[in-house]
C-alpha positions in Angstrom: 0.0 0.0 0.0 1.3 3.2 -0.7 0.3 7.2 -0.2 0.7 9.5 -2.6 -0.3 13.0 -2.9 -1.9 14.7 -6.0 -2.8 18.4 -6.0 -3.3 18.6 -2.3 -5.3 15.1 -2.2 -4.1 12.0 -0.9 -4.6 8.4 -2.7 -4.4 4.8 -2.0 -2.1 2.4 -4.5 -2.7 -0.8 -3.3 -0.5 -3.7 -4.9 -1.9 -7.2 -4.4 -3.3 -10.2 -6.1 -6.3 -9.0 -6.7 -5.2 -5.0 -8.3 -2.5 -7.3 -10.7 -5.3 -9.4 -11.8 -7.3 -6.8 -12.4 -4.2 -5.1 -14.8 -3.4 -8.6 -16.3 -6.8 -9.1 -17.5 -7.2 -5.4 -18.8 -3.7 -5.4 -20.6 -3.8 -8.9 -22.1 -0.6 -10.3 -20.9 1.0 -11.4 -17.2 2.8 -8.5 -14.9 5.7 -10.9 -14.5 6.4 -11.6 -18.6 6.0 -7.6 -18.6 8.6 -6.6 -16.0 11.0 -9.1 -17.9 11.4 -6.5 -20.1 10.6 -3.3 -18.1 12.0 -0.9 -21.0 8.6 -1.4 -23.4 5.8 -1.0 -20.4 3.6 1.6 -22.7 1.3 4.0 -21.6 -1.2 2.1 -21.7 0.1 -0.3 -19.2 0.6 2.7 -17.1 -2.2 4.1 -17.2 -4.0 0.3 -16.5 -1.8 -0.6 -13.3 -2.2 3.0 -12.1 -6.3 2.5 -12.4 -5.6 -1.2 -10.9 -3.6 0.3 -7.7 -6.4 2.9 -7.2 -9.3 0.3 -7.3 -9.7 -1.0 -3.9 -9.6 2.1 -2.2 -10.9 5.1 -4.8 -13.3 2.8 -7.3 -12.2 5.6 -10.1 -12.6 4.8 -13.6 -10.2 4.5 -16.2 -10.7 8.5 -17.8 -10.3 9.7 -14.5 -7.4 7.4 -13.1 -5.6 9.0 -16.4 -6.8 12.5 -15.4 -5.2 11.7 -12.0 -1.9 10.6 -14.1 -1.7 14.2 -16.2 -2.2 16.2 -12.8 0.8 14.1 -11.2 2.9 13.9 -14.4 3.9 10.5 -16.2 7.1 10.2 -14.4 5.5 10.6 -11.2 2.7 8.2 -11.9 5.5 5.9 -13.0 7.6 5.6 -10.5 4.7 5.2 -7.8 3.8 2.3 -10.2 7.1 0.8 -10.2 7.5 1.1 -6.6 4.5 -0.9 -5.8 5.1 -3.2 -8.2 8.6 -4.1 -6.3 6.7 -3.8 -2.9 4.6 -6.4 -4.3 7.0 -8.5 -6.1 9.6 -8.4 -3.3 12.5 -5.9 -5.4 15.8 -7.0 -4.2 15.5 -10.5 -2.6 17.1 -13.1 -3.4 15.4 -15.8 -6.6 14.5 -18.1 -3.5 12.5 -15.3 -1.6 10.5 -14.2 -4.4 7.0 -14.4 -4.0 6.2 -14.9 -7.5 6.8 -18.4 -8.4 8.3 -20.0 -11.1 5.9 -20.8 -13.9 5.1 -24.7 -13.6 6.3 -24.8 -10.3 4.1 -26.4 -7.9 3.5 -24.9 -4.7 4.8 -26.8 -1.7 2.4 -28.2 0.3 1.7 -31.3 2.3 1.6 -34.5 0.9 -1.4 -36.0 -0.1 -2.0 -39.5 1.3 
């Protein structure tokens, strides 16, 4: 979760499962594959993890999430974006400690049986 200030109001980013789902399913491809190659993100991936972020605490649509993002500036927006995205995806642990997990990983668990 994260603060930020725009024009004198304060807003909620919240990064979790839910808020990436929600981007993932908007812009058509997985947060993980996108951060693999964090130099293309477009604007419109912006724009939809921004609105995402803002969800559970602002329910704000899409037009005004984007308002929100010319008010604070691109960069701005940006880095708030990036910052919860590391939050979330646990920036600067080591491979072991990252709570994403490897694609066709199973999840340990108990046995069954």
């Amino acid at each position: 979760m994260k603060q930020i200030d725009i024009d004198g109001s304060t807003y909620t980013l919240v990064a979790k499962f839910g808020t990436a789902r929600l981007a993932e399913k908007e812009i058509g491809t997985s947060i993980p594959k996108m951060m693999q190659d964090v130099g293309s993100i477009g604007f419109d991936a912006i724009s939809c993890l921004f609105w995402a972020f803002l969800q559970p605490k602002h329910r704000i649509s899409r037009d005004g999430s984007d308002d929100l993002v010319d008010r604070a500036g691109v960069n701005q927006v940006t880095e708030w974006v990036g910052s919860c995205l590391a939050d979330y995806f646990g920036a600067g642990e080591s491979d072991a400690e990252q709570k994403v997990p490897d694609e066709g990983k199973k999840p340990k668990g108990r046995k069954a049986g």
